[in-house]
C-alpha positions in Angstrom: 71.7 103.2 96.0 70.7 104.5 99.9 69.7 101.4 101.3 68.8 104.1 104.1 65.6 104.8 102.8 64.8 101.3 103.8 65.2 102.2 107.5 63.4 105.8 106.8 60.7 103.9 105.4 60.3 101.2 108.1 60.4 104.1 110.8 57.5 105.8 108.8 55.7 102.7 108.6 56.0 102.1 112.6 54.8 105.3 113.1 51.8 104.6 111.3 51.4 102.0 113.6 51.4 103.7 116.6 49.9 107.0 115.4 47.6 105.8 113.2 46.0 108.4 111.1 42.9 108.4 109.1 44.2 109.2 105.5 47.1 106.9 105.6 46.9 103.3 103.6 49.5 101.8 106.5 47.8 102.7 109.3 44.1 101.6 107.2 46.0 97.9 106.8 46.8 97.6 110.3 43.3 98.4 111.6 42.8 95.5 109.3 44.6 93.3 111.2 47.5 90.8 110.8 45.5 88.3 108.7 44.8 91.4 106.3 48.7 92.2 106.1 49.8 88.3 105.6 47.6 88.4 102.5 48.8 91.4 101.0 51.9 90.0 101.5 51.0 86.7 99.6 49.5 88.6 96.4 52.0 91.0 96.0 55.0 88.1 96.5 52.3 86.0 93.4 52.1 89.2 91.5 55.9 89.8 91.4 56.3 85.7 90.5 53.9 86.2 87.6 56.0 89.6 86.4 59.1 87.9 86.7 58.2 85.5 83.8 57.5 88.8 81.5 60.8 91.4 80.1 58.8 94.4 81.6 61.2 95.6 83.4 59.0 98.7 85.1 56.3 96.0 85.9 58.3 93.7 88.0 60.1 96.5 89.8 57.1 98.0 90.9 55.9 94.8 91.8 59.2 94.0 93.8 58.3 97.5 95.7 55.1 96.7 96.3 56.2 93.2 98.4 59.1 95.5 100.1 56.5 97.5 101.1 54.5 95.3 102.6 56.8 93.0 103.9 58.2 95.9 106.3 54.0 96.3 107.2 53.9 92.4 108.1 57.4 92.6 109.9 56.2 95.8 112.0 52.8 94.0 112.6 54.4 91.3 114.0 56.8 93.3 116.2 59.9 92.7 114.4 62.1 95.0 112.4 64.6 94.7 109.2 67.6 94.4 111.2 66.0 91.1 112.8 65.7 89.8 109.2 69.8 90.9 108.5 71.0 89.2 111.8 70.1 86.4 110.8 71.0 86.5 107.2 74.6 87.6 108.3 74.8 84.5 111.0 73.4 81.9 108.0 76.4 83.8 106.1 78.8 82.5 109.2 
């Protein structure tokens, strides 16, 4: 696994913030607004709860992608990045 792609993805996904672009869902969700990206946020985290009680394995990991996806949205919306998120997962590790 290329954990990698993570950072690729979250540098495409700040792009689309500050170059938004017509024909790109990202950029459409942050024209939305921050109160738009929390709540895609909540149903995908609901959606991959309710998969997680099912053995469809293709379900829930699509499900998980879908709330990685957005999470990086709601994180660039609010100004942050993923390596905010792992600094202070590795100093809770301490």
């Amino acid at each position: 696994m290329d954990i990698a792609f993570l950072q690729e993805l979250e540098h495409i996904i700040q792009d689309r913030k500050q170059n938004p672009s017509e024909n790109s869902y990202t950029s459409k969700l942050f024209q939305k607004g921050i109160n738009k990206v929390a709540q895609k946020v909540g149903e995908e985290a609901v959606e991959l709860v309710i998969e997680a009680k099912d053995d469809n394995e293709a379900l829930f990991l699509n499900e998980a992608a879908d709330l990685m996806y957005h999470y990086l949205v709601l994180l660039t919306a609010k100004g942050y990045e993923l390596k905010d998120v792992v600094k202070i997962l590795e100093e809770r590790h301490r």
